[in-house]
N, C-alpha and C positions, 0 to 999 in steps of 0.2 A: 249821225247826231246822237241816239239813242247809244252807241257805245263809247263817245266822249261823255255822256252823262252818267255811264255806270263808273267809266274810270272815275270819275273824279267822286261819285261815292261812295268807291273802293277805296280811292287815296285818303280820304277827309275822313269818313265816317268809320272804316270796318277796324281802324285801330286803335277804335274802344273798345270794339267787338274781340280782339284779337286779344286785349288783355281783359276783357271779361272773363272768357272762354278759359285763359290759363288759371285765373283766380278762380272760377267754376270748378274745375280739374280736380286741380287739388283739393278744393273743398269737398269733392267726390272723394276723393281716396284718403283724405283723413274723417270721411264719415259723418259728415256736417253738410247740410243744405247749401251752405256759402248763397253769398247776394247774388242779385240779379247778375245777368251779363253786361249791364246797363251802367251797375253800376261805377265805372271808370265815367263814362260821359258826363252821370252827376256831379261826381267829383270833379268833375275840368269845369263845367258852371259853377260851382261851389264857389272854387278857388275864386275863377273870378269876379264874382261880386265880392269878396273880401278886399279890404286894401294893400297897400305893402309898409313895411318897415324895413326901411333902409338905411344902412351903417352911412355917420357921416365924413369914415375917411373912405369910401366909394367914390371912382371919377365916373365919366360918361359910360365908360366902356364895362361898368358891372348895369348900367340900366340897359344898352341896348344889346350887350349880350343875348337875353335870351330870344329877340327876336330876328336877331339876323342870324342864330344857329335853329330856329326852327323854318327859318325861311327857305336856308339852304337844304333844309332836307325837302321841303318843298318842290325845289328845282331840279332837286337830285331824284324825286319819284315822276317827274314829267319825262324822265331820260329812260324809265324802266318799262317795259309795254305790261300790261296789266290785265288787259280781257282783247282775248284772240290775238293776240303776239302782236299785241299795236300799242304805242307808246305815244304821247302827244308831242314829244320831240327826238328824233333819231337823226343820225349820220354815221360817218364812217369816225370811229375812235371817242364814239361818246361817254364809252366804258372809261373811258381817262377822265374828263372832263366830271361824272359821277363820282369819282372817285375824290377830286380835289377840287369840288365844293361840298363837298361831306368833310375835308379834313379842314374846308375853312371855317364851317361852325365847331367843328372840333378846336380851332385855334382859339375861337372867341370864347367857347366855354373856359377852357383854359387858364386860360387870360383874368376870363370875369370872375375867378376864384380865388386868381390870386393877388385880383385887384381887392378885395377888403381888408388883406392885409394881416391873416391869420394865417398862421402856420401850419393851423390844421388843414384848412383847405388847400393850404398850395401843397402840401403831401398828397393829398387824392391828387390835384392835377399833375402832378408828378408820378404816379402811379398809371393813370389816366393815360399821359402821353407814352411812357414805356409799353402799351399794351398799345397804342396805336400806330408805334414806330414797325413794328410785327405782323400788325393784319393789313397794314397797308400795299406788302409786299407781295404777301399769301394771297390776294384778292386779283394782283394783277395778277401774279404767274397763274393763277387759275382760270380766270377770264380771256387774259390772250392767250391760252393753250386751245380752250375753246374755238376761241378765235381765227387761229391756225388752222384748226382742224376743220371747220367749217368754208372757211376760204371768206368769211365776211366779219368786217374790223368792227363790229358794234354790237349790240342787246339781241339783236334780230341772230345771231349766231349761238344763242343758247336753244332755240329752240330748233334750227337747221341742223345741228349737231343729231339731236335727238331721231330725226323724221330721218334722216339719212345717213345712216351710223351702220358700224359692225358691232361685232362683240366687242374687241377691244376698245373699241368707242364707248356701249356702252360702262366699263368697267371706269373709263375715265371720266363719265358723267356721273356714276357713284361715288365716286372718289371726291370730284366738285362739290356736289350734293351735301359732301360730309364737311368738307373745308367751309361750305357757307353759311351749314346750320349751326358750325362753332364761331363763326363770324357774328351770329344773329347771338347767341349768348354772352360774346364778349363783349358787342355794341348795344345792347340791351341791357347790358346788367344783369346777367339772370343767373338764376344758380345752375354749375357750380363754381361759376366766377365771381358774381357778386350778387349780393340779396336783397334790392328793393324795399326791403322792409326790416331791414337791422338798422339796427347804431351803436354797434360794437364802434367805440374810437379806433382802434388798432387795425381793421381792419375791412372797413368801409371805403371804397372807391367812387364810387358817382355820389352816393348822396354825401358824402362831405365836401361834396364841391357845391353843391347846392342847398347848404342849410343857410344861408344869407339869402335865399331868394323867397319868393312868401308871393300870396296872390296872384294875378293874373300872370307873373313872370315865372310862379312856379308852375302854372298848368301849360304851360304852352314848353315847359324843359320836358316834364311827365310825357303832354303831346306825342311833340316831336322824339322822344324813347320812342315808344308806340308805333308810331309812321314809319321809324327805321326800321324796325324789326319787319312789319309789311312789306315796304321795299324790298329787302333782302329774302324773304319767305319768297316773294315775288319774281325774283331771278332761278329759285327753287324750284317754284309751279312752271315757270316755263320751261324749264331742263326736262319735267316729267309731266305733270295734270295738273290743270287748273284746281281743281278737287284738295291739294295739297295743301293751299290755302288755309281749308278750314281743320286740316288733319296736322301739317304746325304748330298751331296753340297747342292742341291738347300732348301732342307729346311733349311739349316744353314744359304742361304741366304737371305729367306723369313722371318725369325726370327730376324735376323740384321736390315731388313730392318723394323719391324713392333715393335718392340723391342727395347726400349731404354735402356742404359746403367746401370748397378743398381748402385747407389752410394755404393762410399765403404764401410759404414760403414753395409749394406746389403748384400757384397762377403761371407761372412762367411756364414749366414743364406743358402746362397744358397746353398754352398759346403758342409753345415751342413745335408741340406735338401738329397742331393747324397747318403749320409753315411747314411742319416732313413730308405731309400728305400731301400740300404745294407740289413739294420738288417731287412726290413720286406722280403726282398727274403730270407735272413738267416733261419726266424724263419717259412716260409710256407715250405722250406725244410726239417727242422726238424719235421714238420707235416707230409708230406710225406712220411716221412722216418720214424716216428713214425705208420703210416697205414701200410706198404708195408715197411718192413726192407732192403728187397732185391732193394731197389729206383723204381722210375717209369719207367724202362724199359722194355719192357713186352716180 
């Protein structure tokens, strides 16, 4: 009972923690106090006690957007095991299922940008989707290589992998490792793909999809940013230590901070670059598995 109740303080609470901590980072390394850790939490009550303003060529589908795309991420961290490789819902192929209920709130985002009927926004969603068409791929051929190589079809095979691996096993959980942490900046928004805190027109991605939303529907978009990147830190920590967790933020923020923006016409190269590392864990798997048919688990 006591570790269904940390998961789910893990899930809910640590990814305010988690964007405190990067917003801390950086304020460390550009030589400034920066706010509390805390401070993201305030800001999501803030938000919500404000009202919204909403355009009146919006249909249904820009108001319930942001709750059925932070719900699904919801459903999609009850799939991830969180503390001691236990997860509050597992089976065999959950990693599928994870995967396309993340891309159903991705639709609805989408969607709800390009339902008010501005041109700027439905440019980020178009932007937005081209960069999801990409990690969706990378994410599988990464996960079921895992998967194979473990001999177990779901979440519970990132950390089997680890416990009972070779060498080349583990070269292919660093390899993962590095595919998920660019996963975690692309579905994040972070630099150096995108900057949470620009409004450059020309070259803003998430937040031009969400300058129509205001109040409580913008804190729960902000949220759920947050909860994904935990998630995904989450499949991280179990590949190697729990510990990772809290060592995540801060490189994300040391990276920001050291780390300039890539121009756009460089985001693809980058997300390009995600998907090679894909195929090269793909193709030392099937090495593997080509030695040792039975995978590397001894």
């Amino acid at each position: 009972m006591l570790e269904f109740v940390l998961m789910i303080v893990l899930l809910f609470l640590f990814p305010f923690l988690f964007v405190g901590i990067i917003n801390r980072t950086k304020a460390f390394w550009g030589g400034r106090q920066g706010a509390s850790i805390f401070q993201p939490l305030y800001d999501f009550i803030k938000l919500f006690k404000k009202g919204e303003v909403i355009s009146s060529t919006t249909s249904f589908i820009f108001n319930i957007a942001p709750s059925v795309t932070f719900t699904s991420i919801i459903f999609a961290g009850l799939l991830v095991p969180l503390i001691n490789q236990k997860s509050f819902l597992s089976f065999e192929g959950d990693f599928i299922l994870f995967a396309y209920i993340l891309a159903l709130g991705k639709f609805f985002s989408l969607i709800s940008a390009m339902d008010t009927g501005s041109s700027f926004e439905g440019m980020g969603a178009s932007r937005e989707a081209g960069f999801s068409t990409l990690v969706e791929p990378a994410f599988f051929i990464t996960i079921a290589s895992i998967a194979a190589l473990s001999g177990n079809y779901s979440f519970q095979s990132l950390f089997l992998i680890f416990n009972n691996t070779g060498e080349l096993g583990i070269l292919i959980i660093l390899l993962s490792v590095l595919v998920i942490f660019m996963m975690i900046l692309v579905e994040g928004c972070r630099v150096p793909v995108d900057d949470p805190n620009t409004h450059l027109e020309l070259t803003m991605i998430h937040e031009v999809m969400v300058l129509d939303n205001s109040g409580p529907d913008l804190a729960l978009i902000n949220y759920g940013s947050a909860m994904k990147m935990v998630i995904f830190s989450a499949l991280i920590a179990n590949m190697l230590h729990p510990a990772v967790f809290l060592l995540i933020p801060i490189i994300i923020g040391t990276l920001e901070s050291t780390v300039a923006r890539f121009r756009f016409s460089r985001l693809f190269e980058f997300i390009f670059l995600m998907c090679s590392v894909s195929l090269v864990v793909l193709a030392l798997t099937m090495i593997a598995l080509y030695e040792n048919p039975v995978g590397l688990i001894k």
